[in-house]
N, C-alpha and C positions, 0 to 999 in steps of 0.2 A: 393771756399768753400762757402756755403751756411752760411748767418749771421741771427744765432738761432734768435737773438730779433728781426729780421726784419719779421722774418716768425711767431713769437707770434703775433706782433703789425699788420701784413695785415690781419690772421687771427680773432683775437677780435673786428678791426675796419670793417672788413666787416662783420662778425657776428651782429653787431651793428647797421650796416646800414640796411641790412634784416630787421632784429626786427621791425624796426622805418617804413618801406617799409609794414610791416605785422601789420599795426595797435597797436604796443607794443612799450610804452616811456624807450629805453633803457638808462643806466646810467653806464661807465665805472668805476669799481671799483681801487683801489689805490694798486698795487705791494704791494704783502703779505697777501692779505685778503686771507683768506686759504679759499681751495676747489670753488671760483667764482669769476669770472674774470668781469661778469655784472649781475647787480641787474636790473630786467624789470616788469615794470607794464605794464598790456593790457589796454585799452584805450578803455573808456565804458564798458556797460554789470557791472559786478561783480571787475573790477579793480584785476582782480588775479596778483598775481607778480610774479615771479619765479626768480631762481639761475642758471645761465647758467656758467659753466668751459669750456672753448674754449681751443682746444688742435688743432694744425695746424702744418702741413708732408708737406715738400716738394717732391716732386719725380715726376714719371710715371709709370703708370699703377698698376697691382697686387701687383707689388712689395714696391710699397708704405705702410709705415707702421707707425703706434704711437705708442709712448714707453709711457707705462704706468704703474708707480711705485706706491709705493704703498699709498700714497694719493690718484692717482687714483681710487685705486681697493678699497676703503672704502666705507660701505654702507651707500646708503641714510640716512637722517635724515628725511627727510619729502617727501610727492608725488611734491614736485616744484625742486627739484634736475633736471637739467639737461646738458648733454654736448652737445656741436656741434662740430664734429671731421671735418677740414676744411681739404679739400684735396687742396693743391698748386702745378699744374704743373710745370714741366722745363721751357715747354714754355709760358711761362708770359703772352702771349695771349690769353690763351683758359679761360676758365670760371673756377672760384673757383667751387668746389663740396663741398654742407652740408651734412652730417651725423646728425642726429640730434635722439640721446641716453638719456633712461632713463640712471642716474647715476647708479643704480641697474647693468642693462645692461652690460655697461661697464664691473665694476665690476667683474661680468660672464665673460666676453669676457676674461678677460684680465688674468682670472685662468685656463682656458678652452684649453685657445691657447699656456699658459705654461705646462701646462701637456701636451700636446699636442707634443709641443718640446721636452719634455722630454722624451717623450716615442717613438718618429718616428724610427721605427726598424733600422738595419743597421749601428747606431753609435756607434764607438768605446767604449766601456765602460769607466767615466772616463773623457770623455770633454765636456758632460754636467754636468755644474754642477750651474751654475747661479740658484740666487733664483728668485721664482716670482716678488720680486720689481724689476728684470729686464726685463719681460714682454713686449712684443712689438704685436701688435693686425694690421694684415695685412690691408688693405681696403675692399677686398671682405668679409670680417665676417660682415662689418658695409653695406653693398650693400642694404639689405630689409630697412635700417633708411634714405636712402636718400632722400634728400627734405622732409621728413616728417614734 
């Protein structure tokens, strides 16, 4: 069984390393700060800083998916919102993958691909019935944000 905090903590610490790798002084925030996981300054130029929520899947392939409730799915407060959805293979050798999502986006995604569920013909009537805060947004919807 895959250990939830191990797959938060390799995801936000390489989220973090990136950043610092891309010219931006990342700074880990403290369990509980709602909606942002690092607070980053870019480094020279204009010093912009943004709000990054790191959301990190373990799996392989399409079937890889974030569960995203409804903290997730809340609209920006401002254009520095951003998440990076880290994809974590099985096999622990291959390369992490970034998604890198307006929090907007997300958002979208993550209302889109419940309706979505909800309506895919064929099902029983009756055993869907989860609401959106249980939302899970596959990897190929986030495919066009990678490495961005």
């Amino acid at each position: 069984m895959v250990d939830t905090k191990q797959t938060k903590t390799i995801g936000e610490h390489a989220v973090a390393a990136e950043l610092a790798r891309h010219g931006w002084a990342p700074a880990l925030t403290r369990d509980g700060l709602e909606r942002t996981d690092i607070l980053a300054v870019q480094l020279g130029g204009d010093r912009t800083m943004v709000e990054v929520q790191v959301k990190s899947a373990r799996g392989s392939g399409p079937r890889l998916s974030w569960p995203l409730g409804e903290k997730s799915q809340q609209p920006s407060l401002h254009r520095h919102e951003w998440f990076v959805m880290v994809a974590i293979d099985d096999d622990l050798s291959a390369p992490l993958r970034y998604f890198v999502v307006p929090r907007d986006h997300v958002a979208a995604a993550a209302w889109i691909q419940h309706m979505d569920w909800l309506t895919t013909p064929g099902i029983p009537a009756g055993t869907r019935n989860a609401g959106p805060e249980r939302s899970r947004v596959p990897l190929p919807t986030f495919g066009r944000y990678e490495d961005a």
